[in-house]
N, C-alpha and C positions, 0 to 999 in steps of 0.2 A: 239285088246282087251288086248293082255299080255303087249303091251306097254302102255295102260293106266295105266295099274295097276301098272307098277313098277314106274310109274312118281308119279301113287299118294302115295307108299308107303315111297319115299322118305324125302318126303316135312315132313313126318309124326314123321319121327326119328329125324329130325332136329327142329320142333315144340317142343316133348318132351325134347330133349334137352336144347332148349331153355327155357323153362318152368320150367326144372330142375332148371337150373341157376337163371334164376329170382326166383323161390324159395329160392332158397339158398340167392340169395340176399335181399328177403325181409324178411328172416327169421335171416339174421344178423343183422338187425339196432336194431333186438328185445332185442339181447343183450345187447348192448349198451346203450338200456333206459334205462336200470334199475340200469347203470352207472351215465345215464345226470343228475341224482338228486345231486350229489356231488353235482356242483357249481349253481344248483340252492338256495340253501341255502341264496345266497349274494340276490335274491330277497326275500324271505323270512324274511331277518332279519329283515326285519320294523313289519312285523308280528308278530316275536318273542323276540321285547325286554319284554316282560310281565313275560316273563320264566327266562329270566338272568337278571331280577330286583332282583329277590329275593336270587338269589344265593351271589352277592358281598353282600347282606345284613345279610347272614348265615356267611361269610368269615370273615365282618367287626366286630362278635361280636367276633370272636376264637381268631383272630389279637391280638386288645390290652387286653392280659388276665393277667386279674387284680394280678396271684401270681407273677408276675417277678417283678413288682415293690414293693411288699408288703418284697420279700427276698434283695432287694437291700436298703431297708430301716433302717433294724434295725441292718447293719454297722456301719454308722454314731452315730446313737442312744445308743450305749453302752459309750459314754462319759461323759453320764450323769450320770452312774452309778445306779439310783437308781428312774429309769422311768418305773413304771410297765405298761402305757398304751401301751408302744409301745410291750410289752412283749401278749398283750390282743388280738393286731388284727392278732398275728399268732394265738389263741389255739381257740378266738369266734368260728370263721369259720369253725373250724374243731370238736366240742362238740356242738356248739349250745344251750348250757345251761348253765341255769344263775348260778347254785351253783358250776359247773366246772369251771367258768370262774372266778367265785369270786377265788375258789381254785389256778389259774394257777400262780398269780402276787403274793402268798405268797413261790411259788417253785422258781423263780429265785435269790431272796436276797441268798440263800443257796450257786450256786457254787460260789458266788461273796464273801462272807465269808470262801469259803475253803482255794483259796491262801491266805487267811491272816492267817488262820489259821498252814499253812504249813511253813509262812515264821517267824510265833511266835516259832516253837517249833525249828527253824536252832540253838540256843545258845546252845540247851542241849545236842549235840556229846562233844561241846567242853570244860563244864562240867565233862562229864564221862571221856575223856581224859584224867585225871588227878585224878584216885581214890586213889593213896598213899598221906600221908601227904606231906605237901610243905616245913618239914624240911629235908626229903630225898633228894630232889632235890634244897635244899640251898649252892651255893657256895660257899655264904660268910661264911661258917665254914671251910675252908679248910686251911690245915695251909700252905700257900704259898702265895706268894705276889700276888696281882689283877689280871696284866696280866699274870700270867704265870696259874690263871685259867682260866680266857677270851680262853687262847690257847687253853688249854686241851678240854673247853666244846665243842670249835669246833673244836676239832678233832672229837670228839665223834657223833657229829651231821653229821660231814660228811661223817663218815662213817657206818651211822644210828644206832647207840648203846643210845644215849641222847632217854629217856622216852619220847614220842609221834611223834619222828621223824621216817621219812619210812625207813625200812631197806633198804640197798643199797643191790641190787643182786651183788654176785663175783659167777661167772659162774664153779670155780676151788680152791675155797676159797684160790686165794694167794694171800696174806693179811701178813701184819707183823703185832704183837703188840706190836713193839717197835716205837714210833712214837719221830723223832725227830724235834727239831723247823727249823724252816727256817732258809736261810741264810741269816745274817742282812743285811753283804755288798751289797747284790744284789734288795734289796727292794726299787725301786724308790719311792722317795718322794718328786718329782719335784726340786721342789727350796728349801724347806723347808730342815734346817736340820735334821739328823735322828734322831731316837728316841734312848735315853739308852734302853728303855725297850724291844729292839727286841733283843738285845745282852745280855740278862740278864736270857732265858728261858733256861730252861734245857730239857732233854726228860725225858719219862714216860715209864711205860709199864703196858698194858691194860691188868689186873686180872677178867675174868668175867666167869666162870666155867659153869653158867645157862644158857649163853646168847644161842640159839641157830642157830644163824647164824655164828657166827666163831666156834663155840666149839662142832657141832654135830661130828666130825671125831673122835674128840676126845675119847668123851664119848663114842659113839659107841653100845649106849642099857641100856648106863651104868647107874643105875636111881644116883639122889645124895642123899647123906645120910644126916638123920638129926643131929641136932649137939646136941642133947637130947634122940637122939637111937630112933624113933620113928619107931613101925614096915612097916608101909605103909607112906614113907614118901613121900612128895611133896612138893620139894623145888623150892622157885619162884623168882623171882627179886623183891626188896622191897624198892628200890630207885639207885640213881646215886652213892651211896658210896663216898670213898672219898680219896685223894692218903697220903700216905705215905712215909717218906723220906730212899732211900738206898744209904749206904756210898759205894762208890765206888773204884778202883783205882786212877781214873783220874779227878775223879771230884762224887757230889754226880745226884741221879736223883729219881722221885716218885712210888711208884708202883699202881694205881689208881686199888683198888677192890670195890666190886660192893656190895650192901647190899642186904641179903638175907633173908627169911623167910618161913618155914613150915607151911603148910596148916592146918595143922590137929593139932599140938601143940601152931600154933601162935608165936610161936619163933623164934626171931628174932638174926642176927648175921652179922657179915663185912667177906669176903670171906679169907681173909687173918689170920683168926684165926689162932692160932696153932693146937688149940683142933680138929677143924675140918679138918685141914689140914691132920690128923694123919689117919684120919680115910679114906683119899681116895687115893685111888692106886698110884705105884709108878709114872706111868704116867703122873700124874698131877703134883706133887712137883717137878717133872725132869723138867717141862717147865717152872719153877718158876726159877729166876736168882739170885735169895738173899735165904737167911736162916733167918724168922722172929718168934723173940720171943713175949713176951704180951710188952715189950718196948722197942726193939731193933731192926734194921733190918739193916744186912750185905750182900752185893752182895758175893758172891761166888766165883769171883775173887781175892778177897781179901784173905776170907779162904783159897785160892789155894796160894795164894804166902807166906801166914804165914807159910802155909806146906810145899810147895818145899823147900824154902828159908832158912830153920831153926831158922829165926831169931825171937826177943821175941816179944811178942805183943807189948812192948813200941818201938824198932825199927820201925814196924810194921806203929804204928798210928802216929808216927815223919812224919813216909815217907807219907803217906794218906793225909797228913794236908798239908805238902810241894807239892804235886801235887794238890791237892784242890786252894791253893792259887797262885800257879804258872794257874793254867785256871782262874782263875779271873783277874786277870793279861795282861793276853791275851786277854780275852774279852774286856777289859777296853782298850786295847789299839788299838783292833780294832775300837771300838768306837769312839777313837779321827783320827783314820786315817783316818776313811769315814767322820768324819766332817771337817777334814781338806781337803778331796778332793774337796767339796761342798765350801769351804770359796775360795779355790780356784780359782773358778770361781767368774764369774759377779754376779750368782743370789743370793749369800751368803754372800758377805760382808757386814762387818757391824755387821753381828750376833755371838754373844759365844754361843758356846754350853752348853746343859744342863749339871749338874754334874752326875756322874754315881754312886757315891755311895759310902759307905763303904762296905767291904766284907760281915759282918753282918747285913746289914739294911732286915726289914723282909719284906718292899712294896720292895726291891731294889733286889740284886742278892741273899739274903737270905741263905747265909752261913751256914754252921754248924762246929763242933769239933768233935774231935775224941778221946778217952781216949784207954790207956791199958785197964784199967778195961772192958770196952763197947768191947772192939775183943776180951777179954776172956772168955766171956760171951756167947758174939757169938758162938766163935770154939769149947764149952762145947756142946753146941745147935743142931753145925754141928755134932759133932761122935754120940749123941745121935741120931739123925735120920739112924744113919748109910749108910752116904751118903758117906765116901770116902772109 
């Protein structure tokens, strides 16, 4: 009987086992269904084209949406200038209403009139540019021949002093105002012979007391006074001025001053007065190189050699006239040497050069005289300042 028993208890544990297992196995394909619908779908889909009809037809209205063409249109359209429909189908759609939309095609002529408006009023800087009278900045009153104002004005311009031209920055204001001409010998003029008129300029020296790009150092806080005592005065630039002849040792040259005028009096004046001159520190007439009266004007070199020298003013102004005419002289004869380099050659023959002038011609090298009378004049001028 105990051997029945153990035979049948065994068959019994290996049943359960077994049992176990096929549970376990039918209880995994359970999983897995609920996976196999994935690729059931592919029979389905005859099923369900009724549900993705309608979505490409949701898709096909978003696609072509009508504002991308409506912003690529009115590029072209502005060549017309003056198309308000095209201006109508951007604001309809977005107002909806007829008294807005009537509104919107009288708002564009507007920016379309601003740039014309902007490009009307460009003439009036260059207007105000020029609020002094047009006789302050007249050349042709100057008493010197053509070119030898043509030079000066551009010097002036190049080194921005000429009325509307940009001031030039100097980083250390070194600067001279003694500007002398070019050298003629060295001026290519091709083929063509040179000119008399580059050998006939003399130099200057630039008188501008207000200007304040060269002469802040100077002044220094210093305001300028009026030439009518004015308690609060404000002295300005009142044109281009105009130059003045100084007799020199070795030849004469101009002293170009600037014209001046008080704010507050309206008084007007040339920088080179005397009266005024008196009235501004020693500083200022120490950089002046002449001594000038109301009709005279003498370099200072000259009054130096009247005094070292002891000799009389008529010595004086012999000697001044015989150096004057001995540089013209020179110059003249430079003149023929550089034309005669150029005839020289191939590209000049054939041609005479122009004449160079009389000493005295006033378009030419524009000479002056010297009298005793005019240096004693002067050196009365000089001890009165108490300059030596």
């Amino acid at each position: 009987m105990t051997n029945i028993t153990i035979f049948v208890i065994v068959p019994s544990a290996s049943l359960f086992t077994e049992t176990q297992m096929t549970a376990s196995e039918v209880d995994a394909p359970a999983l897995p269904a609920v996976k196999k619908p994935v690729p059931l779908p592919k029979e389905l889909m005859f099923l369900m084209p009724e549900t993705e009809a309608p979505l490409p037809s949701k898709t096909a209205v978003i696609v072509p949406a009508p504002a991308l063409p409506a912003v690529k249109k009115p590029v072209p359209l502005p060549q017309e200038l003056m198309s308000p429909p095209t201006e109508t189908v951007i604001t309809a759609p977005e107002h909806q209403s007829s008294p807005e939309a009537s509104a919107a095609p009288t708002q564009p002529p507007l920016p379309l009139s601003a740039p014309i408006a902007q490009s009307q009023p460009s003439p009036v800087p260059s207007r105000a540019s020029a609020p002094l009278p047009s006789c302050d900045h007249d050349i042709s009153q100057w008493n010197c021949s053509q070119h030898q104002r043509i030079w000066m004005k551009s010097e002036l311009e190049s080194l921005g002093l000429w009325p509307g031209c940009i001031p030039v920055r100097n980083p250390m204001k070194m600067l001279s105002l003694w500007r002398s001409p070019p050298q003629p010998e060295l001026i290519d003029s091709i083929s063509e012979l040179p000119s008399p008129k580059y050998f006939q300029l003399h130099p200057f020296f630039i008188w501008k007391p207000e200007n304040d790009n060269i002469m802040v150092r100077l002044r220094n806080n210093y305001t300028l006074p009026c030439i009518d005592g004015c308690a609060q005065a404000q002295v300005a630039s009142a044109g281009v001025g105009r130059p003045r002849v100084i007799v020199g040792l070795t030849g004469h040259y101009y002293l170009l001053s600037s014209r001046l005028c008080c704010k507050v009096c309206r008084k007007r004046w040339y920088a080179d007065n005397p009266i005024w001159l008196e009235k501004l520190p020693q500083r200022f007439t120490n950089l002046l190189p002449a001594v000038l009266t109301y009709k005279k004007a003498i370099c200072k070199s000259v009054l130096n050699k009247l005094r070292l020298t002891g000799n009389s003013p008529t010595g004086i102004a012999k000697l001044v006239l015989e150096m004057m005419h001995l540089k013209y002289e020179r110059a003249n004869l430079a003149y023929l040497l550089s034309c005669q380099t150029i005839i020289d050659g191939e590209a000049g023959k054939g041609t005479n050069p122009a004449p160079f002038g009389e000493y005295g011609d006033s378009d030419g090298w524009n000479g002056i005289s010297v009298s005793s009378h005019y240096l004693t004049d002067c050196l009365r001028r000089f001890h009165r300042q108490g300059l030596d």
